[in-house]
BALOBA-1460 file (C-alpha; in Angstrom, 3 decimals):
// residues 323
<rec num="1" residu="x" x="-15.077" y="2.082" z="55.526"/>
<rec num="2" residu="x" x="-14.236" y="0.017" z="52.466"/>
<rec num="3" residu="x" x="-17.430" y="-2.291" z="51.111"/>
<rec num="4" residu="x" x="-20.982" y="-1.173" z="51.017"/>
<rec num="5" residu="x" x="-24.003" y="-3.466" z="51.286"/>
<rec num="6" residu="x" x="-27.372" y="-2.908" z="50.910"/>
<rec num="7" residu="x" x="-29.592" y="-4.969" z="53.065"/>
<rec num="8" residu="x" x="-33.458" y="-5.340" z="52.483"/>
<rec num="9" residu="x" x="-36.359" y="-5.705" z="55.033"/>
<rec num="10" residu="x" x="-33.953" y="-4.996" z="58.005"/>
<rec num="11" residu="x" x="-36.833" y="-5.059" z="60.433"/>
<rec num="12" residu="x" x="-38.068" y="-8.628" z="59.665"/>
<rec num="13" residu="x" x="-36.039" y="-11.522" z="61.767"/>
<rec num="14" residu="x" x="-33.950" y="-12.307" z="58.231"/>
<rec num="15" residu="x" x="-32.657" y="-9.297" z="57.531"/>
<rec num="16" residu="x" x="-31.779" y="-8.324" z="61.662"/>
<rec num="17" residu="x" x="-30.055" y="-11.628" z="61.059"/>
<rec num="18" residu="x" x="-28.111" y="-10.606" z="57.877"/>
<rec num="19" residu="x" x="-27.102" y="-7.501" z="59.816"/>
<rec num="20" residu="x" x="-25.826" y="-9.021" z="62.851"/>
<rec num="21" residu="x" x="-23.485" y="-11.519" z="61.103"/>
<rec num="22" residu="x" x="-22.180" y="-8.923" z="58.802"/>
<rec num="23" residu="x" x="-21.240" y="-7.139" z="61.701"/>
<rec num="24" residu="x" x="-19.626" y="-9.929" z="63.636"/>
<rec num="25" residu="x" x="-17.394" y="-11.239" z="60.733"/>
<rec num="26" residu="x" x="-16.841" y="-7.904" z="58.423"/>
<rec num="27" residu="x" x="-16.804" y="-5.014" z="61.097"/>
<rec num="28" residu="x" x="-15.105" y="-2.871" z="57.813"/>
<rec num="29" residu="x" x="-18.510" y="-2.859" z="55.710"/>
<rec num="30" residu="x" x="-20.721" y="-0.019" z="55.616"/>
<rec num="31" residu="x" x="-24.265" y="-1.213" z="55.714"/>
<rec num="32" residu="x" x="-27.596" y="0.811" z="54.222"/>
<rec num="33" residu="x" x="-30.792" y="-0.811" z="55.343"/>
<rec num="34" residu="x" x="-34.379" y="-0.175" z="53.803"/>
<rec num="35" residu="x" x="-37.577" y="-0.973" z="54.967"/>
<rec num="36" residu="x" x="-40.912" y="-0.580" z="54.362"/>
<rec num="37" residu="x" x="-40.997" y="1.361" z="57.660"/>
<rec num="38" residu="x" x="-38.582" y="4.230" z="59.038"/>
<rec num="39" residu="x" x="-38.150" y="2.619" z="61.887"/>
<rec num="40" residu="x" x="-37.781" y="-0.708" z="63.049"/>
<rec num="41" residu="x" x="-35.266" y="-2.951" z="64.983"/>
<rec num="42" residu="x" x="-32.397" y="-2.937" z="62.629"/>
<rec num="43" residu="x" x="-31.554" y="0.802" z="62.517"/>
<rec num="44" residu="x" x="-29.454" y="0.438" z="65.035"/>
<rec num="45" residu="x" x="-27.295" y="-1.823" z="63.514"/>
<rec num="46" residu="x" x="-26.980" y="0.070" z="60.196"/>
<rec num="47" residu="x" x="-25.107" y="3.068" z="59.148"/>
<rec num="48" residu="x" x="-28.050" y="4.799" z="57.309"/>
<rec num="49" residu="x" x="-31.145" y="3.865" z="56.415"/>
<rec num="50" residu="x" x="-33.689" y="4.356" z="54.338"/>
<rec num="51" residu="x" x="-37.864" y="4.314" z="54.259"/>
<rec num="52" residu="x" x="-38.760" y="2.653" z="50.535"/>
<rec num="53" residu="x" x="-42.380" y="1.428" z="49.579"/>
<rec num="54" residu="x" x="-42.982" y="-2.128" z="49.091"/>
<rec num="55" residu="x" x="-41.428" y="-4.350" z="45.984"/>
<rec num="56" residu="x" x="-44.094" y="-4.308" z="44.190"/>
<rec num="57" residu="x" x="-44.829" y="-0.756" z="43.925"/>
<rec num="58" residu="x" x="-43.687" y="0.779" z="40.874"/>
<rec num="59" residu="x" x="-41.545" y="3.384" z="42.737"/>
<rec num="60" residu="x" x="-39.308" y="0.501" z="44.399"/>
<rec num="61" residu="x" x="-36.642" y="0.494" z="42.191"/>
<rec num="62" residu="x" x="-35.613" y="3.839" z="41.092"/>
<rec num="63" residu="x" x="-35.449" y="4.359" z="44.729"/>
<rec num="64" residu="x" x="-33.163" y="1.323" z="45.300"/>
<rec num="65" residu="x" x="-31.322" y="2.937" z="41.886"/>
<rec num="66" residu="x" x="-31.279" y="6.047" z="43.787"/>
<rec num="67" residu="x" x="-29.969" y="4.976" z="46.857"/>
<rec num="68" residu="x" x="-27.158" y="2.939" z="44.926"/>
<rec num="69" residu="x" x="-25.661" y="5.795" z="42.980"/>
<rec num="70" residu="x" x="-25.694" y="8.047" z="46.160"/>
<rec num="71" residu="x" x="-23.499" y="5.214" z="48.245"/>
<rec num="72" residu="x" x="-21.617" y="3.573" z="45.795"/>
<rec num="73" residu="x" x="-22.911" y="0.400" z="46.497"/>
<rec num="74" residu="x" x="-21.318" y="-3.041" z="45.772"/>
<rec num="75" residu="x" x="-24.057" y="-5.484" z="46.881"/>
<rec num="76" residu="x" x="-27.329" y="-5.820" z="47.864"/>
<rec num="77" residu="x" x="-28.780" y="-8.468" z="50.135"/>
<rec num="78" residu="x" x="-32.349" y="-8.895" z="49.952"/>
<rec num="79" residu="x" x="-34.522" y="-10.578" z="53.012"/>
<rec num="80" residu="x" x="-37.651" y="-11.340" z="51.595"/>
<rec num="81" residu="x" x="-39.448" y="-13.221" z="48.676"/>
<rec num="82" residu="x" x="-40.416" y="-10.358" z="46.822"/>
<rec num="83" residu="x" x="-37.443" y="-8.340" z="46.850"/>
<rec num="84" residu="x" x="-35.506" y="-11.205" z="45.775"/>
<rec num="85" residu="x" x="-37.762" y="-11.676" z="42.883"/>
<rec num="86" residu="x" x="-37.973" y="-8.065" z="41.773"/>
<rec num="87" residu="x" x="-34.437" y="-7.544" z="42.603"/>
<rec num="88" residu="x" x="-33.669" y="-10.059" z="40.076"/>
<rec num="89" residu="x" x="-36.100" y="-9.477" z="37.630"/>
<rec num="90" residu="x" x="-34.242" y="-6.053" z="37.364"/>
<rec num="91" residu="x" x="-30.209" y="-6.978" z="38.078"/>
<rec num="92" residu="x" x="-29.559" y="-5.052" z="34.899"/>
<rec num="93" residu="x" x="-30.941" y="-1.971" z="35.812"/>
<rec num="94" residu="x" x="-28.631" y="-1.594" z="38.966"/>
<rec num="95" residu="x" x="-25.293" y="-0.123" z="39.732"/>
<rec num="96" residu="x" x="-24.791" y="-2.994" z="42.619"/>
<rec num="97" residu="x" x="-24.190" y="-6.748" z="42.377"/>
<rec num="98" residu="x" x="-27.520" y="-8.513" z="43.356"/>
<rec num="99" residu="x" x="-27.036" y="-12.235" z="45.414"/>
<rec num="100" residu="x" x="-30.245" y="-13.669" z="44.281"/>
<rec num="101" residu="x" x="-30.841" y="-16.571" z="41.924"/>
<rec num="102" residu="x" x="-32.678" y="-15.748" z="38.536"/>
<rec num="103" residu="x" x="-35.730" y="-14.488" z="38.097"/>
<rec num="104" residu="x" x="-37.456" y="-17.498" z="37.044"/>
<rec num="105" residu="x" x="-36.018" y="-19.274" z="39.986"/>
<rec num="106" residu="x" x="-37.515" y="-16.694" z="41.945"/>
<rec num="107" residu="x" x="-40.882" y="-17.304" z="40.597"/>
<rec num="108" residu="x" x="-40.907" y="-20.545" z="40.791"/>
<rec num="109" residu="x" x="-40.443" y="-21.063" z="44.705"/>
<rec num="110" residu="x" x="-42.593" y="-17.438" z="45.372"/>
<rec num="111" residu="x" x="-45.460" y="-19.435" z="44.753"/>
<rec num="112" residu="x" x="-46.254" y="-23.226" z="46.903"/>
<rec num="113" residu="x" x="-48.254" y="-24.182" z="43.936"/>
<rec num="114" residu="x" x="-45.790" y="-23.472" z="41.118"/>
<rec num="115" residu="x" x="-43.280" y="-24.722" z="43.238"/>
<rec num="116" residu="x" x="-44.947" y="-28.555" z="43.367"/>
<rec num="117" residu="x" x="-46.096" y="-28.471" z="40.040"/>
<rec num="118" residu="x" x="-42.036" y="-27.531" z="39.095"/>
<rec num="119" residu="x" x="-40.774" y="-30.036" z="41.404"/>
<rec num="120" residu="x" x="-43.318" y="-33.050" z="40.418"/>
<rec num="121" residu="x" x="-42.610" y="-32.123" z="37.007"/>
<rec num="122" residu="x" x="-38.553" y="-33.354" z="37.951"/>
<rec num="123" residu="x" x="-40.026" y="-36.359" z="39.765"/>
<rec num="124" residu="x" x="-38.740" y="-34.807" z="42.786"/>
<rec num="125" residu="x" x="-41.301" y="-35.302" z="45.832"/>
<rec num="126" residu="x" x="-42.716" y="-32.504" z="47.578"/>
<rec num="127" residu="x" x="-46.532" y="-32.005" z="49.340"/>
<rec num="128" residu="x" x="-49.197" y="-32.607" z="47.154"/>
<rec num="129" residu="x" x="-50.836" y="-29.752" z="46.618"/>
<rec num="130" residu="x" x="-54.372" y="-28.701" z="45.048"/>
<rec num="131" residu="x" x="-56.113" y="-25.547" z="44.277"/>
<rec num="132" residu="x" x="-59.329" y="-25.025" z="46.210"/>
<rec num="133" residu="x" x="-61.679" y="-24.773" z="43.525"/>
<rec num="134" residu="x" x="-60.305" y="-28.328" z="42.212"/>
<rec num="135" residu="x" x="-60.653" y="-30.032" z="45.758"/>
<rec num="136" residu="x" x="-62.899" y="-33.265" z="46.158"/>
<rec num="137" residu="x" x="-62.338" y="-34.027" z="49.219"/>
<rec num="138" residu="x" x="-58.747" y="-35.782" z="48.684"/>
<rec num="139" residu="x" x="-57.392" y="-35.819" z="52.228"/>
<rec num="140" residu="x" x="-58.824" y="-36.695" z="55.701"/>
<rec num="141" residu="x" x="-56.905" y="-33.572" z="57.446"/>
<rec num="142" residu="x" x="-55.714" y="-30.442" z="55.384"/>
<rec num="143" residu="x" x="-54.233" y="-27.148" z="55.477"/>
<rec num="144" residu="x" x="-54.969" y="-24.430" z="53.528"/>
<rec num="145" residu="x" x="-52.464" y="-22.090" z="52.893"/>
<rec num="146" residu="x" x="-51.661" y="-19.011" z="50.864"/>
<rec num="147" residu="x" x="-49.662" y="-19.663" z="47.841"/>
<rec num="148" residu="x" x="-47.510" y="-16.352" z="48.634"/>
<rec num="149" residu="x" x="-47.786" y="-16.668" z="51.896"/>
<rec num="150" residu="x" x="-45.405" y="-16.113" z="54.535"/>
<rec num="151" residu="x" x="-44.829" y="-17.754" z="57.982"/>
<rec num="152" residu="x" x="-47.791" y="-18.951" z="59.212"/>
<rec num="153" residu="x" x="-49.647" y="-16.385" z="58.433"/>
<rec num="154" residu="x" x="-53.251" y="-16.977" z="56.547"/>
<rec num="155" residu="x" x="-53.041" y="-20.648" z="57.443"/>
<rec num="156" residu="x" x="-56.072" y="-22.923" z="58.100"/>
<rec num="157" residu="x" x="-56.347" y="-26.399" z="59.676"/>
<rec num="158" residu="x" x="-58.996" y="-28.979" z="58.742"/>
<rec num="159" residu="x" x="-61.612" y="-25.834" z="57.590"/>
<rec num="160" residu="x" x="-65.160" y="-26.937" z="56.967"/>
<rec num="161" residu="x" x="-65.046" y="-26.047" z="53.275"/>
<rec num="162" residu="x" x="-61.753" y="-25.844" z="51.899"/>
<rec num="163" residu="x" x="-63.204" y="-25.282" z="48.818"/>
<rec num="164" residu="x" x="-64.435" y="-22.004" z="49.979"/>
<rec num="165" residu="x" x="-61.110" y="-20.515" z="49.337"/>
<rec num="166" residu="x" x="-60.124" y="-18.814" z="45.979"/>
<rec num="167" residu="x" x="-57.172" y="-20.098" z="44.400"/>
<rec num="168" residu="x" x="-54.925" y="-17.716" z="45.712"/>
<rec num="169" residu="x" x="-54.536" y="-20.429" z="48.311"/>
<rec num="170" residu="x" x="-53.677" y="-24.161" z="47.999"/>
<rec num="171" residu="x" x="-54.987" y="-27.126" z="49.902"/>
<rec num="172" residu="x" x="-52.430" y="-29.983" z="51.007"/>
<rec num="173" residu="x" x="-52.690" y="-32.380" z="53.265"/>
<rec num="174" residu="x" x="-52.382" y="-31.942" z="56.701"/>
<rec num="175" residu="x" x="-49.072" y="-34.001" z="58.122"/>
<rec num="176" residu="x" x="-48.553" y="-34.718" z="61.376"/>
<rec num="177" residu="x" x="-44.855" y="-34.542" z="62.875"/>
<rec num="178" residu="x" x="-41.499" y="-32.580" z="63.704"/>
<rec num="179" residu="x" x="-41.102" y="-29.678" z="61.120"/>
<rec num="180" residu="x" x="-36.744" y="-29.182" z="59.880"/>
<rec num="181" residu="x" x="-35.732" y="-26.483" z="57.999"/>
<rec num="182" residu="x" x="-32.363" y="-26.965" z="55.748"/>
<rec num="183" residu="x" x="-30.281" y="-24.243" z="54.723"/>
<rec num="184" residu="x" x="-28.314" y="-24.611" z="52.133"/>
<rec num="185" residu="x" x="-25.396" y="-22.684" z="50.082"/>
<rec num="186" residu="x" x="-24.969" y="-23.194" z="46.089"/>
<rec num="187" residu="x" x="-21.767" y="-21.667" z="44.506"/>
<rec num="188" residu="x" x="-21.843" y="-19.318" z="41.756"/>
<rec num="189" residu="x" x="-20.635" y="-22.491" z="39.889"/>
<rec num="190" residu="x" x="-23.971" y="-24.328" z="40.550"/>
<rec num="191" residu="x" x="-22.555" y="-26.413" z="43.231"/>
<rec num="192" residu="x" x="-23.565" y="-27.533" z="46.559"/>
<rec num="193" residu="x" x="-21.347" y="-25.790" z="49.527"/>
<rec num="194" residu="x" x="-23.110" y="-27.450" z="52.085"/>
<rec num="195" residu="x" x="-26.077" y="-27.508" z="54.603"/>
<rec num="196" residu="x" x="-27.805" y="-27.419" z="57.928"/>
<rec num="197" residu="x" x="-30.992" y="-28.894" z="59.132"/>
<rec num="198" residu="x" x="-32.429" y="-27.838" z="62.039"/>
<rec num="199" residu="x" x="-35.265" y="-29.052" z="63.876"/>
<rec num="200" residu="x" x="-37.117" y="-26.370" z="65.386"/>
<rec num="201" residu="x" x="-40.693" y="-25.054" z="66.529"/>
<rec num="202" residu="x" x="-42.230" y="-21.574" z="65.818"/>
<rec num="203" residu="x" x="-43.941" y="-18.752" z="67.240"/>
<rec num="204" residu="x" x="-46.107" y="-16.120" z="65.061"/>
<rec num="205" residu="x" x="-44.402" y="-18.316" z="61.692"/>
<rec num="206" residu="x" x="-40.503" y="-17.844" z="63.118"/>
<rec num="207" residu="x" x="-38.158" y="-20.329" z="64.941"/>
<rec num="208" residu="x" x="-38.088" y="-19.868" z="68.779"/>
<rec num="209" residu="x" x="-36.569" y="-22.990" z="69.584"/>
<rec num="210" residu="x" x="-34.356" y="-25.039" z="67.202"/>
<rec num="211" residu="x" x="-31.584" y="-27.949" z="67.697"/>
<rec num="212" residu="x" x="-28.990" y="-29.150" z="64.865"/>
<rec num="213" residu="x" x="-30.542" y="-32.801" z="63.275"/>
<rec num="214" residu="x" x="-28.620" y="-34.660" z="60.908"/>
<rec num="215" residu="x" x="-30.590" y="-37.953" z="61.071"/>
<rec num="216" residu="x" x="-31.517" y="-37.099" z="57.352"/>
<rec num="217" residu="x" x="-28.673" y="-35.079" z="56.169"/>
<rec num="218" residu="x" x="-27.161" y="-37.783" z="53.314"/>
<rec num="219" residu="x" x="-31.137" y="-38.173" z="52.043"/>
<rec num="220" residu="x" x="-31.273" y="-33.853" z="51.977"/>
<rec num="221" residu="x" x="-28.343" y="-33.939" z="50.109"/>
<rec num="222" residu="x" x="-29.368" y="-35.964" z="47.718"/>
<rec num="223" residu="x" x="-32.677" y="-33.962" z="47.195"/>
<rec num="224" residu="x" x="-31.032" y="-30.890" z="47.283"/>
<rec num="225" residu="x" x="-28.343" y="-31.851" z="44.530"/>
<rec num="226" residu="x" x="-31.101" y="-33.074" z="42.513"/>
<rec num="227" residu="x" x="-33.067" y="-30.108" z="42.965"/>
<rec num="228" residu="x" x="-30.259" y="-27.849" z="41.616"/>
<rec num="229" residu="x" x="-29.284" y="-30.154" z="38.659"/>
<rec num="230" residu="x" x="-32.509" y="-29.337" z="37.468"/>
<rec num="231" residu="x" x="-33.323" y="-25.617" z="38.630"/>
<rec num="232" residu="x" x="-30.683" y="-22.911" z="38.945"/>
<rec num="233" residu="x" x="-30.212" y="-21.789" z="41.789"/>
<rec num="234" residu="x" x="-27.561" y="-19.617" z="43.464"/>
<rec num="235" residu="x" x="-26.535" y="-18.659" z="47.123"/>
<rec num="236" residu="x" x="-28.518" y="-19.154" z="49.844"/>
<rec num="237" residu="x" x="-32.030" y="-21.287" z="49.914"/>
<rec num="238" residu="x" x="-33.986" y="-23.285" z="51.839"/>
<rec num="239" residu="x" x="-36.029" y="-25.791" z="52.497"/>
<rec num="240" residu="x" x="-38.631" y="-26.620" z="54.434"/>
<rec num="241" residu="x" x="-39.759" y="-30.205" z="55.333"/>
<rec num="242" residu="x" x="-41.980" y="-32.170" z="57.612"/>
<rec num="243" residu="x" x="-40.860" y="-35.682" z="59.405"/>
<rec num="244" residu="x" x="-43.097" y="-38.203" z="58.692"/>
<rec num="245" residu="x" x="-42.170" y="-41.722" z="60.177"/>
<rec num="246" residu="x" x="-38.799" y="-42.110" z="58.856"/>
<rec num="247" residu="x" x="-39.035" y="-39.718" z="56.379"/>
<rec num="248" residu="x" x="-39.195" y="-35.590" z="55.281"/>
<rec num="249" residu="x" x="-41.772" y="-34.237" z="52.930"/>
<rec num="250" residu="x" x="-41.053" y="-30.763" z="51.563"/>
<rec num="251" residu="x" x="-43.301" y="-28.638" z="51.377"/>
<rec num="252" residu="x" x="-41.806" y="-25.132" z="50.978"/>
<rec num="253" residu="x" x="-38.509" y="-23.342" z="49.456"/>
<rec num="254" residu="x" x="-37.419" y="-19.829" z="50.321"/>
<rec num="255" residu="x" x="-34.765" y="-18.408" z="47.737"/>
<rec num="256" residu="x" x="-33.293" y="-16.476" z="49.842"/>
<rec num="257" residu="x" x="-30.924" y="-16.681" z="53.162"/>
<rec num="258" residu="x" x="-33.733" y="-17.834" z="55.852"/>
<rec num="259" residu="x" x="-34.642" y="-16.367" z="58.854"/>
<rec num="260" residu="x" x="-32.193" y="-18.637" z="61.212"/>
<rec num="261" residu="x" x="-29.204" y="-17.528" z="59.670"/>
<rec num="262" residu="x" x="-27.647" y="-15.761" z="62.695"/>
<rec num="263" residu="x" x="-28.575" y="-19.188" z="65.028"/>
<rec num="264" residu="x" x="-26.990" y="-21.412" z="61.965"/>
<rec num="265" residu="x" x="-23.859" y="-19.386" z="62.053"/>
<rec num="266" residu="x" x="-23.326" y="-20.553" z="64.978"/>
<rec num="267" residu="x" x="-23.310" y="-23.702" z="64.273"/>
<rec num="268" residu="x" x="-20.471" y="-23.484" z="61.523"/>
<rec num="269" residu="x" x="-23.286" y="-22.635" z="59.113"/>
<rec num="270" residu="x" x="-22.063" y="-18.877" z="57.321"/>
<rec num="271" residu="x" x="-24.078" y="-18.763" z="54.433"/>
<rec num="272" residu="x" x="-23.921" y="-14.492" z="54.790"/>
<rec num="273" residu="x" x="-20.453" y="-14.665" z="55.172"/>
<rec num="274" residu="x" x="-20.252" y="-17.191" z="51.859"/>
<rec num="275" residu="x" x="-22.292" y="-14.894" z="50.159"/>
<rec num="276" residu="x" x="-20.103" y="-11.913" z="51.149"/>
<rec num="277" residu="x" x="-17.413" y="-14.070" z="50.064"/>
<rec num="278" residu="x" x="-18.783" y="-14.582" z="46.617"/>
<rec num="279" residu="x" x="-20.556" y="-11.652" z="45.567"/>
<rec num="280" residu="x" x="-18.759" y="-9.014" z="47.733"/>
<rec num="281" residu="x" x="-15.277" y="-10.117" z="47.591"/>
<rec num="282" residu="x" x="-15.022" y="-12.492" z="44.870"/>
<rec num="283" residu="x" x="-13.126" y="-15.277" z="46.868"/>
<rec num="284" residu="x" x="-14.572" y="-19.265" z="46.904"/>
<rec num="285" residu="x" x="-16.937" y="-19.410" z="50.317"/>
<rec num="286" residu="x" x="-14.885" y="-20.505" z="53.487"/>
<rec num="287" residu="x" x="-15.266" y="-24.183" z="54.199"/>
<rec num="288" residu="x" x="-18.645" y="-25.314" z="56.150"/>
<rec num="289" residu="x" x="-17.735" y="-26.735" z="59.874"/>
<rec num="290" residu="x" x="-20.965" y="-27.978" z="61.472"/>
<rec num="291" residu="x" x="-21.033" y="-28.102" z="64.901"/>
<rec num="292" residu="x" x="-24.122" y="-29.827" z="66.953"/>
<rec num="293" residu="x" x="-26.121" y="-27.937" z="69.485"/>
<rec num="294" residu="x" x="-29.291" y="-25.819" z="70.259"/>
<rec num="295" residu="x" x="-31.323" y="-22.357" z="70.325"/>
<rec num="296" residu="x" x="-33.370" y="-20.771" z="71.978"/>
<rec num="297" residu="x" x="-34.228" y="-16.964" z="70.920"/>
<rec num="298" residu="x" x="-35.544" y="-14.619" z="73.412"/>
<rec num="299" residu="x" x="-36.427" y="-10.340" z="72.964"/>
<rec num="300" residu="x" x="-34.344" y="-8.189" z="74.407"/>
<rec num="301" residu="x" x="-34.711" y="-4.174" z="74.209"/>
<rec num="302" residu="x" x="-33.245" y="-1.377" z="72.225"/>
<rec num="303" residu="x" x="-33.372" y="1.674" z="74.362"/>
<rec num="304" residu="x" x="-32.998" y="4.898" z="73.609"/>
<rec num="305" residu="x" x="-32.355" y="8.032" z="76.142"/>
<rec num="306" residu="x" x="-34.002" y="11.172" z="75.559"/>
<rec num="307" residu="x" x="-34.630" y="10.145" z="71.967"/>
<rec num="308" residu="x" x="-38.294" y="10.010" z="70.527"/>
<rec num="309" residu="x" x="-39.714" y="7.333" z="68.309"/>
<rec num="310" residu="x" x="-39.636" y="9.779" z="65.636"/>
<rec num="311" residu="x" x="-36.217" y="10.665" z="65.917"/>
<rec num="312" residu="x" x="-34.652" y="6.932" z="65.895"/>
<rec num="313" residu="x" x="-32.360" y="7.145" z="63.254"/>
<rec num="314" residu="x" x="-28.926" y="4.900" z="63.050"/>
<rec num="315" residu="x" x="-26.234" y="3.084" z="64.677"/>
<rec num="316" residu="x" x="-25.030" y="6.969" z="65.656"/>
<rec num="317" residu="x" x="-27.986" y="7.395" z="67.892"/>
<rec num="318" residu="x" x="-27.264" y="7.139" z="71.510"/>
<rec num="319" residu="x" x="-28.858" y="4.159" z="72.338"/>
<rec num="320" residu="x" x="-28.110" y="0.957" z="74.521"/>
<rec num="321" residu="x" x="-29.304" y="-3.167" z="74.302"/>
<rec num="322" residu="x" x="-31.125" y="-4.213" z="77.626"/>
<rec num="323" residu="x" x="-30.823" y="-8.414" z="77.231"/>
């Protein structure tokens, strides 16, 4: 094996996406996984892995230092909000390269709130957004949503009192329409590589059905190259928007790659292999080349012979993909 990588959360739908395109387009990597659980669906795709406690316990990183030293490892790849942000907040204290933005960044989109007060503050529009305890009744339909939240979890629509909630939520209004999600890549230089926006529809807060849309792609780029003139962000992002009419309201970003990344691959959308090419192997990100098409994701089974939960282990277990 020549690089190592250290992939995050590799039984969330990111990071089993992270470890199926490293595997398609850099067979030659050696790939440690951690999770917050032993096992999980992306074992089999890694070459060890590791149990760690969540980010924000204060054992996370010596055991991501510990598990650096012991495999040499070049980079690590983080799936989820958190990690990204602790990861960052603590680049210096790591043996590995880290492709995450700054911590600040981090901060800024790990919380909906911070994030529109940031982004109003640049003029840049994004879903209004108030907190509970400061509601009067602004909107005829809302949402309330965690400000940390994830997916769709926590979410309520048109609640009786939305100013029953504590402020660890947010209250915006409640749009109507198609949701898009845009990936998009920024270079190490602070420049825009490119994008994707797919329209898609979700099941338990992840895509299950998504097609390629680039009715608003010149508009997105314009936001996006806007938004990154003014924070700094690096590698992969996202953004999440709603189609109103003839236009897209944002109302999340994830600072991170996003959880369609092995779908957007296929669509001439790489942004794992630009970050390997950045961060891993220090070469300018191969040229986007969007193609148009759709998605649909279905489960299909890892199965095991003779082998107990308890003794799942890695991609050396004898094991086979029922699909």
């Amino acid at each position: 094996m020549g690089k190592k990588v250290l992939v995050t959360g590799i039984g969330g739908n990111v990071g089993y996406g992270i470890l199926r395109n490293i595997l398609r387009y850099h067979q030659n990597i050696e790939i440690i996984g951690t999770n917050t659980e032993r096992i999980s669906a992306g074992n089999h795709l890694c070459h060890v892995v590791y149990e760690v406690p969540f980010s924000t316990n204060e054992n996370y990183i010596p055991e991501i230092q510990t598990i650096c030293k012991k495999h040499d490892v070049d980079l690590i790849i983080p799936s989820t909000d958190y990690e990204s942000f602790i990861l960052a907040s603590n680049k210096e204290k790591l043996t590995a390269a880290v492709a995450v933005s700054p911590a600040n960044t981090c901060h800024i989109f790990l919380d909906k709130y911070i994030t529109y007060k940031t982004l109003s503050g640049f003029n840049l529009p994004f879903a209004q957004s108030i907190l509970p305890s400061e509601y009067k009744d602004n909107y005829e339909e809302v949402i309330v949503k965690p400000r940390e939240g994830r997916g769709s979890r926590g979410i309520h629509i048109n609640p009786s009192q939305p100013k029953s909630f504590s402020d660890e939520y947010l209250v915006q209004p409640f749009f109507k329409g198609k949701e898009i999600t845009t990936a998009f890549y920024v270079t190490k230089e602070g420049l825009l590589h490119g994008l994707i926006t797919l329209e898609r529809s979700l099941s338990s807060g992840a895509t299950n059905m998504c097609e390629v849309n680039t009715d608003f792609d010149e508009r997105l780029k314009a936001y996006i190259v806007e938004l990154i003139s003014k924070i700094e962000i690096r590698g992969a992002c996202n953004l999440q928007s709603i189609i109103v009419g003839d236009d897209f309201i944002p109302f999340e970003v994830n600072c991170r790659i996003s959880g369609t990344n092995s779908i957007r691959s296929q669509f001439g959308f790489k942004d794992v292999s630009y970050t390997l090419d950045e961060y891993l192997f220090n070469t300018l990100p191969e040229p986007v080349q969007l193609k148009r098409g759709a998605a649909i994701r279905i489960m299909h089974d890892i199965i095991y012979p003779e082998v107990s939960l308890s003794n799942i282990n890695n991609q050396s277990d004898n094991f086979y993909i029922y699909e």
